[in-house]
N, C-alpha and C positions, 0 to 999 in steps of 0.2 A: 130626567134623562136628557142631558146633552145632542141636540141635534145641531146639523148644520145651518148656520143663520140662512136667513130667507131675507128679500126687501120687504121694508116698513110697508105698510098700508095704511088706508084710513082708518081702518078696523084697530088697529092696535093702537092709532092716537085717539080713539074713542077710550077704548078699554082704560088707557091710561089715562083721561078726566076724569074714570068712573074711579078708579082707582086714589086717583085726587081726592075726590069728595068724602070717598069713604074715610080715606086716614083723616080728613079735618074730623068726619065723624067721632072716629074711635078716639082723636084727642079730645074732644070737648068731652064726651063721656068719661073720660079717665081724669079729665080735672074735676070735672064734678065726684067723682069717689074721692079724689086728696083731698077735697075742699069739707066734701062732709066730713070723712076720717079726721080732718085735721080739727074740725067744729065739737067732734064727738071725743077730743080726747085720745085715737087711736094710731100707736105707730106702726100696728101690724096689720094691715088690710086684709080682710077677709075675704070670702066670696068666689064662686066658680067665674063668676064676670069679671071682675077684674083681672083674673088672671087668661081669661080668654080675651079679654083689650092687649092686653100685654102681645101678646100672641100675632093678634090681628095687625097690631102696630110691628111688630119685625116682618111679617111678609108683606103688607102695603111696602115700607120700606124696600124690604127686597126688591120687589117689583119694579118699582118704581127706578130701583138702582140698573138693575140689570136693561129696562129699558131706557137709559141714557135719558131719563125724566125727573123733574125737579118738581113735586105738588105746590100746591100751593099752600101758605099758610103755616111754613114750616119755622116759619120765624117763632113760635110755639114751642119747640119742641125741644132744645135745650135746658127752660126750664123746667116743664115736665118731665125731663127723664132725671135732672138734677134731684127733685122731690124723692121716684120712685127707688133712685139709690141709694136717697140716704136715711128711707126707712128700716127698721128691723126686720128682719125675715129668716124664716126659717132654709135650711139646704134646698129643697121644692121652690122654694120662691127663689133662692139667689140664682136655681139653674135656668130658671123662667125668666128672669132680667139679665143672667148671661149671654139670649139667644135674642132679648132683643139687642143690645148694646153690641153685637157681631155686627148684625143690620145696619146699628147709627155709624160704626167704623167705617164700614165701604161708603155711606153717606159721608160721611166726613172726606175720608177719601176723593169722593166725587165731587169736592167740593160746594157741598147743599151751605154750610155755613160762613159766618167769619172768622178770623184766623184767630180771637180769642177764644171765643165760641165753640171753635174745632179742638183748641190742645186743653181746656176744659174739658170735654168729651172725651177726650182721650187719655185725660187722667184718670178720670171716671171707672173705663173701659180695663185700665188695668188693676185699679181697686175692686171691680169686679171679679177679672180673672184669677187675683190672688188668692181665690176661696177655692179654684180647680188647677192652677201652675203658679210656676214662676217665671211672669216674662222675661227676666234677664238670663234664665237659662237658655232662653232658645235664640242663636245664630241663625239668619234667615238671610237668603239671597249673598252670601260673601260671593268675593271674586274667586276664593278656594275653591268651595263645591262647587262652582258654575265649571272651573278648568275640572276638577275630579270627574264630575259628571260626562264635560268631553271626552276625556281619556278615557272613560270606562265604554263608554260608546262605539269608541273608533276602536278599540282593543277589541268588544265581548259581541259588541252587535256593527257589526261594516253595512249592514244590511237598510238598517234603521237611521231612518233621520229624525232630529229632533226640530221642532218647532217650538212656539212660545211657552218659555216656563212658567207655572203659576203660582208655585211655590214649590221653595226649595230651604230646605233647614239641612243644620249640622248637628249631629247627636254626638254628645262625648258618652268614654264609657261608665258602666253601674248602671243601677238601678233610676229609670225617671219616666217624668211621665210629660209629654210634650204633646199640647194643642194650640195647633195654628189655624186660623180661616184663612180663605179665599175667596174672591169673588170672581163669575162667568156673566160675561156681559152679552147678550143679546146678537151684537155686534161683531163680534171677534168674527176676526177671518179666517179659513181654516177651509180645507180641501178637504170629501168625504173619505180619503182613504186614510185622513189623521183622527186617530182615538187619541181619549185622554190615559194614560199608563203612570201607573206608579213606580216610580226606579227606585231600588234600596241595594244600596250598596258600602261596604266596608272601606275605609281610606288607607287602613294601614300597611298592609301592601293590596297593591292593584297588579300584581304580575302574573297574578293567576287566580284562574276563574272561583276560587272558594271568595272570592270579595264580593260575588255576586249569587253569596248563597244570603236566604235573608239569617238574621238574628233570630236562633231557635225560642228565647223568652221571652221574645217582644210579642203584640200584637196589634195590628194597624186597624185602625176604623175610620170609617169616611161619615159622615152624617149618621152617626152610631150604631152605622153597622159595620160587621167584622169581613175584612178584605180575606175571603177563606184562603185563595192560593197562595200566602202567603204565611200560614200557620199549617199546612196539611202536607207541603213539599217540602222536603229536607237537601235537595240539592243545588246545585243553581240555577238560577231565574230568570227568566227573560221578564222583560218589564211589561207588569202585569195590568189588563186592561179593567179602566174601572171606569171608563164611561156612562155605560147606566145604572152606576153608583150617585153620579154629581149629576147639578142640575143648574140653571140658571138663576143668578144671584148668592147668595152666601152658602161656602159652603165647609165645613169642617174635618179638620185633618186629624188625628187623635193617635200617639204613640204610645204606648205603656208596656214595660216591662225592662230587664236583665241586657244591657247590652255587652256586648265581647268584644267590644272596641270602639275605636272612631266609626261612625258612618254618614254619610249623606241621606238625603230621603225626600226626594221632588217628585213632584206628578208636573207633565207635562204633555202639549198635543205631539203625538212621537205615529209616523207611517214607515209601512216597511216596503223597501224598493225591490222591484223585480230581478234586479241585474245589479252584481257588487262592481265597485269603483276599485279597479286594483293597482291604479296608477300612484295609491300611497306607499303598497306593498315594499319594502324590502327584498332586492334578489335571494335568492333560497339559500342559507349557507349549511351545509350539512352540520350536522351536532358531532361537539366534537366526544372521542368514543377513548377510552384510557386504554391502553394498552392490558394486557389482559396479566395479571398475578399470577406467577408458577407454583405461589405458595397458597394461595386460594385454596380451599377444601370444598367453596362452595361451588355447585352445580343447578344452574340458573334448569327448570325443566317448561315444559308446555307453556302458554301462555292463551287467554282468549282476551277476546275483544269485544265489542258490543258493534252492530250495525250502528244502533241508536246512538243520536249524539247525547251525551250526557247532560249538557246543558238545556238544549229544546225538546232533547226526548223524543227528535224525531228522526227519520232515518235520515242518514249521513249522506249526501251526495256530493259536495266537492269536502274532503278529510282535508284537517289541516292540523299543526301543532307547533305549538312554539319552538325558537331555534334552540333553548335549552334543556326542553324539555327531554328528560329520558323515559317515558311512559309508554307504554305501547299505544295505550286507548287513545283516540283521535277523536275530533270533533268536529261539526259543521260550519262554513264562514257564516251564517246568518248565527 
């Protein structure tokens, strides 16, 4: 769970040598498995230990990432992870060196290596993931969803500000299945009234609020669990909060299913303001209304409305509705 960063202490640059010592640990132990495997003849490494090194070495990693630390000794670790990928392994084993090689990403990232050493790794990293996607499927951070995303902001939530995004992908439509990591740094600045939310929203038209209904055959997982309010509500969304979903250091984004169009799909730190900003507003222009048919047979009768706003579901205090819309039902500005 994501808290709000605190100042360093000595305490946690202790934790962090202890954290040091141990990763050199878990590598020396893990070259001595390749080193016997390799003496013994074997490409498929056996054993509950090995795969519990494997394990150990992505959260030291993490750790280590997320507290803005570099161990020692990591001049190692390149070629060990080279070895552990280019053994044979079964599905169980490849998902078990997909979650460390997330970890070496944001190391790479953070720049722990050299610039050979790093696109190496990152070669790696996608020969890895081509056993669960296809990296080139996925559009991440364009200049387009960054503007989508604004629009859909300033249109569906006035209320809501956004802060820093931490990832953002572009889904095209059909059937796929998109995972993306991220990493949460220790660090990051952020005011308590900002949660992390996930926004999903449709691109192809943004003029009305069904873009911010999610995709009925998809479904969203963050660290492989399933984002429920996003598969149980059928109408539109407000961007939904999944702070104590993520946590600090690497963390995974997972799409799969049916989609019905373009959309976007960023989580970002997003707070909702107490008082809307209406100096964007547009002055009100009445809708314009057709003159009425004498040859009409139809007779328009009763109508009701909902308190609730549709979108938030929650009661309506300042109505509002678009200048073309003809609907009765109204909605809330937040």
């Amino acid at each position: 769970m994501v808290s709000p960063a605190k100042n360093p202490s000595s305490s946690s640059f202790a934790v962090c040598r202890a954290n040091s010592f141990r990763l050199a640990a878990v590598i020396n132990r893990l070259s001595s498995h390749l080193l016997l495997d390799d003496s013994a003849g074997l490409q498929h490494p056996d054993g509950v230990e090995y795969y519990n090194l494997l394990l150990s070495l992505a959260r030291g990693v993490d750790y280590a990432v997320a507290n803005n630390d570099v161990p020692d000794n990591i001049e190692r670790m390149p070629v060990l992870l080279k070895q552990v990928c280019h053994r044979k392994c079964d599905a169980w084993s490849q998902a078990i060196v997909m979650v460390v090689m997330i970890s070496v990403k944001n190391a790479c990232k953070a720049g722990w290596f050299q610039e050979k050493e790093k696109q190496e790794l990152f070669s790696l990293i996608d020969n890895v993931g081509s056993c669960f996607y296809n990296p080139r499927d996925i559009n991440s951070g364009s200049s387009a969803s960054l503007c989508a995303i604004s629009t859909i902001l300033s249109r569906f939530y006035p209320r809501m500000k956004m802060g820093e995004i931490l990832i953002s992908l572009e889904v095209k439509p059909g059937y796929g299945a998109y995972v993306c990591d991220f990493c949460i740094k220790k660090d990051t600045t952020r005011s308590r009234e900002e949660k992390l939310r996930l926004l999903v929203a449709q691109t192809d038209n943004m003029e009305t609020s069904a873009c911010i209904i999610s995709p009925p055959s998809v479904n969203f997982l963050l660290n492989g669990s399933g984002v429920e309010q996003r598969t149980n509500d059928p109408g539109p969304q407000i961007p939904t909060n999944v702070t104590s979903m993520l946590k600090y250091g690497s963390n995974l984004l997972q799409t799969i299913g049916q989609f019905n169009g373009h959309y976007v799909i960023a989580i970002a730190f997003m707070r909702v303001t107490s008082t809307i900003d209406t100096s964007w507003l547009k002055d009100h222009i009445s809708p314009i209304i057709s003159a009425p048919d004498s040859d009409s047979e139809l007779i328009e009768g009763p109508s009701k409305i909902s308190l609730n706003c549709p979108i938030s579901r929650s009661g309506i205090r300042v109505p509002v509705k678009g200048q073309s819309c003809k609907h009765p039902q109204v909605s809330e500005t937040s």
